[in-house]
N, C-alpha and C positions, 0 to 999 in steps of 0.2 A: 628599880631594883630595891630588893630590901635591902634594911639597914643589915643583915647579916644575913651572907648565902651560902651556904653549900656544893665548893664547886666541883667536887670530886673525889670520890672513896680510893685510897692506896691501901692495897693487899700484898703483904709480902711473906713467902716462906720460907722457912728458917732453918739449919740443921737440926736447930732445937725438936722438931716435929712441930712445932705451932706455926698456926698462920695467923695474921695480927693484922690489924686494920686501923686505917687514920682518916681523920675527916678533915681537908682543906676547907676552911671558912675565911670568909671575907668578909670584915666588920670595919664601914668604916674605912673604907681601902686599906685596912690592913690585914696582913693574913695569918693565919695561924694554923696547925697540924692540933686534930683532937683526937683520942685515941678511940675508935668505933666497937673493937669488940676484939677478943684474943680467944682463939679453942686450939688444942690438943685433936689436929684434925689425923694423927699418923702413926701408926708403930717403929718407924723407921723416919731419915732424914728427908724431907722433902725437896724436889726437886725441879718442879716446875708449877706454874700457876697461870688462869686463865678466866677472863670472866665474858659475859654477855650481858646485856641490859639489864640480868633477872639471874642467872644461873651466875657459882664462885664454884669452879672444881681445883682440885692439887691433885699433884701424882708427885709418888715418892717412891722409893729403893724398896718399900714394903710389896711392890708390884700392885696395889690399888689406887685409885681413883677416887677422891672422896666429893660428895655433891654439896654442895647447899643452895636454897632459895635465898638470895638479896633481899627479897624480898616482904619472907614472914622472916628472915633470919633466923633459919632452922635446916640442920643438915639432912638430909632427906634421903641418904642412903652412900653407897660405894659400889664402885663398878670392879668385876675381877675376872678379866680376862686374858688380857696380856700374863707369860709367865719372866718375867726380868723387869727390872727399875721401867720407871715410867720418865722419860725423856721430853716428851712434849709435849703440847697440847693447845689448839685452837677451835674457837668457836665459828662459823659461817652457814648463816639462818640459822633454819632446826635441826643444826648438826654440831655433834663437837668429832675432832681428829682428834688421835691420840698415838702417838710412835713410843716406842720400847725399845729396851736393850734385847728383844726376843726376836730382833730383824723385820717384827710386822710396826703396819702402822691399821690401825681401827677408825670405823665410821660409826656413829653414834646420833642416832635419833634422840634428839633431847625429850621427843613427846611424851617415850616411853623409856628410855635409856636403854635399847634394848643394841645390841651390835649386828649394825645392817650390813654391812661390809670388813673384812679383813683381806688389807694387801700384802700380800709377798709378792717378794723376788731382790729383793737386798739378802746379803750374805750375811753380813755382822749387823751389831747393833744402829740404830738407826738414832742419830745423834740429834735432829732437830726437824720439823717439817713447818711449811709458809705458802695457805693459803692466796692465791692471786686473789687482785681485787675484785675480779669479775665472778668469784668462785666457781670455776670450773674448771680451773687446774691447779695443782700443791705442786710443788717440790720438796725432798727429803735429802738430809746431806748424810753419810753411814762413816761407819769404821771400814768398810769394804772399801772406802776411795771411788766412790761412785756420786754424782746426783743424778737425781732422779726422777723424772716429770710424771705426774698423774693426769689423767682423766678424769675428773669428779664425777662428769655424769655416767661415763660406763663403770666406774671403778675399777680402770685399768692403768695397768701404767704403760705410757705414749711414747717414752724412750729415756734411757740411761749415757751418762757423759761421764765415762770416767777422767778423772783428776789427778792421780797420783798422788796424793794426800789426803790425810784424814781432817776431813771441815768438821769443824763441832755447831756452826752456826749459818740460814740459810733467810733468806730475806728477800721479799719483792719490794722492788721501789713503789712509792706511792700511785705513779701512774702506769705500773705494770708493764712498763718496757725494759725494764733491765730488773737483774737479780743480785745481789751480793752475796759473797761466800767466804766467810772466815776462817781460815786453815791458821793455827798457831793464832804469831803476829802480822799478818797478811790479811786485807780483804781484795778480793778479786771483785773487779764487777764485772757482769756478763752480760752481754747483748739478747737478748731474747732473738730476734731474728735467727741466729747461726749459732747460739749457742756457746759461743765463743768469750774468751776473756779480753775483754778491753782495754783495760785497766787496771793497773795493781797498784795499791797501798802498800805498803810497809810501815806499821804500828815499831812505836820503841818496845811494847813487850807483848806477854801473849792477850789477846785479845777476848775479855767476859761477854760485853755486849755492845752493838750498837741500836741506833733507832734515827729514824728521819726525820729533818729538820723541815725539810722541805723535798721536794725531788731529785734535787742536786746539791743539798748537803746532808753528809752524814755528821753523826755525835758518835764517836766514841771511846769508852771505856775498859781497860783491863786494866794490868796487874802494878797498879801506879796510883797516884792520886788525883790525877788530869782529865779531866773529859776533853779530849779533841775534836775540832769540827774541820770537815775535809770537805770542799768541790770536790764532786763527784765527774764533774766534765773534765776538770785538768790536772786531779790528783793533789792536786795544795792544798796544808794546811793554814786555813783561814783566820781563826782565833783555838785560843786555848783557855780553860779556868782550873784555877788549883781549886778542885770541889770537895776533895776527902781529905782524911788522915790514914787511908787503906785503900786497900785495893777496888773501885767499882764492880760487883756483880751486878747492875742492871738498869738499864736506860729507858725511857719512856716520854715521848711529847706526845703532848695532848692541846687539844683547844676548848676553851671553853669562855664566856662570856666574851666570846669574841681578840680574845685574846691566847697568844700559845706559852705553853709551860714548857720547860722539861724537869720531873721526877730523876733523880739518883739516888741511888740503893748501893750501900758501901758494907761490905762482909763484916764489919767491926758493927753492926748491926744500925748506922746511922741514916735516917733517908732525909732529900734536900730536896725543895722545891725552888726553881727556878724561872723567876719571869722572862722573856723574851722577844727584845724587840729587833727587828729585821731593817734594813733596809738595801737599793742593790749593790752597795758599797761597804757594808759593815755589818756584824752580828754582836751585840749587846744580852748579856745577859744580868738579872739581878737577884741574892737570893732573896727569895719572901717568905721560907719557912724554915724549919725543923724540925726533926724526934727522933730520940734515940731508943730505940726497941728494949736492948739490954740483949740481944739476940742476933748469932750470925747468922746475915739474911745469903738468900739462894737462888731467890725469884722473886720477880713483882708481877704488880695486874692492877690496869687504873681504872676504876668504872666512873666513869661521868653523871652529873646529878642531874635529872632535868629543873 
């Protein structure tokens, strides 16, 4: 290894309209947050964020989509389609999704960025959508109290569960057998088989974001300054860390040198880097970074270095 590496870019968007970028380094085992590049990517508050090995897109309340290359580090255009805020967004291969407050969700050739598909059949706005691993089926959670299973290869949707509450947030487990669903302070997990709630959580407040630790734990984060880690088999919480002085908006683990992180993103515009070590009795975490934006964040997106 070099004496100094590059272990992963953090992108986060901001109400400010900016999206801002940090470079994790390792010098020396020790870490540091460097600051990669800040643009004025939106006319309106941004609202979500996404990247691919090469492609950084944001959607914000302006109703667009804004692109750039990682790569030469040049924004390359804006997609405008969708007519309401733009709500979601994920990459899987040469596709990006994209859901809206306009009840549709979009399919997006990244070759050409041209819109190869628009789904309906949600009523209200469509609050968040989550790729399976195997990419050939999403689910979308709406304001209608509905989820929602796609088809990816016909671009259909395969059938609707209503809930009776409005989920703001929709998640496949790592190994695609169960889903999670955040209504409020509640995460539900679902069994993929029947579709069915297994298992409920109950958060002390209302719930920003989670992200997987592993299969069977979750991390997470709202309107506190706690990140939570919960068994996902028996509903306990496991450990807890006081990680902010505000509220969490956004979670994210990563692996890289062989080792796993977890990123937090706190609205008081602060993000924390977190070492992680596991074993089957205990969860240890350590911080190893910092940076304070100056900027209430809204969204993140970690691209990894090779």
């Amino acid at each position: 290894m070099e004496s100094e590496d590059a272990l992963m870019e953090i992108i986060v968007g901001t109400y400010e309209k900016f999206l801002v970028g940090y470079i994790l380094k390792m010098h020396d085992d020790k870490f540091s947050l460097t600051p990669s590049f800040a643009t004025e990517a939106h006319l309106q508050c941004i609202k979500c964020v996404a990247s691919s090995n090469k492609y950084l897109v944001s959607g914000s309340t302006d109703e667009t989509i804004q692109l750039f290359n990682m790569k030469t580090r040049k924004e390359i255009g804006a997609l405008v389609h969708h007519n309401g805020s733009i709500t979601s967004l994920e990459f899987i291969d040469s596709y990006l999704i994209s859901s809206s407050e306009d009840a549709t969700i979009c399919i997006w050739s990244t070759n050409n960025w041209q819109c190869v598909k628009t789904l309906g059949g949600h009523k209200k706005s469509v609050n968040c959508i989550s790729i399976h691993p195997s990419g050939k089926l999403a689910l979308s959670v709406s304001k209608d109290k509905t989820v929602r299973t796609w088809n990816l290869i016909n671009g259909r949707s395969a059938y609707a569960t209503n809930i009776k509450k409005v989920a703001e947030i929709v998640k496949w487990t790592p190994d695609g057998s169960q889903f999670v669903v955040a209504c409020n302070n509640a995460l539900d997990i679902y069994s993929v088989g029947d579709a069915a709630v297994r298992l409920t959580i109950n958060f002390e407040t209302k719930i920003c974001d989670f992200t997987f630790i592993k299969d069977d734990i979750i991390a997470v984060g709202g309107e506190n300054e706690s990140i939570h880690f919960y068994d996902l088999n028996s509903g306990n919480l496991c450990h807890t860390i006081n990680a902010h002085t505000n509220r969490i908006k956004a979670l994210k683990c990563v692996s890289a040198i062989d080792e796993k992180f977890l990123v937090s993103a706190s609205s008081n515009g602060c993000i924390r880097v977190w070492h992680i070590t596991e074993d089957k009795e205990s969860l240890r975490l350590r911080k190893i970074a910092k940076a304070q934006t100056g900027n209430r964040l809204t969204s993140m997106t970690v691209m990894l270095k090779n």
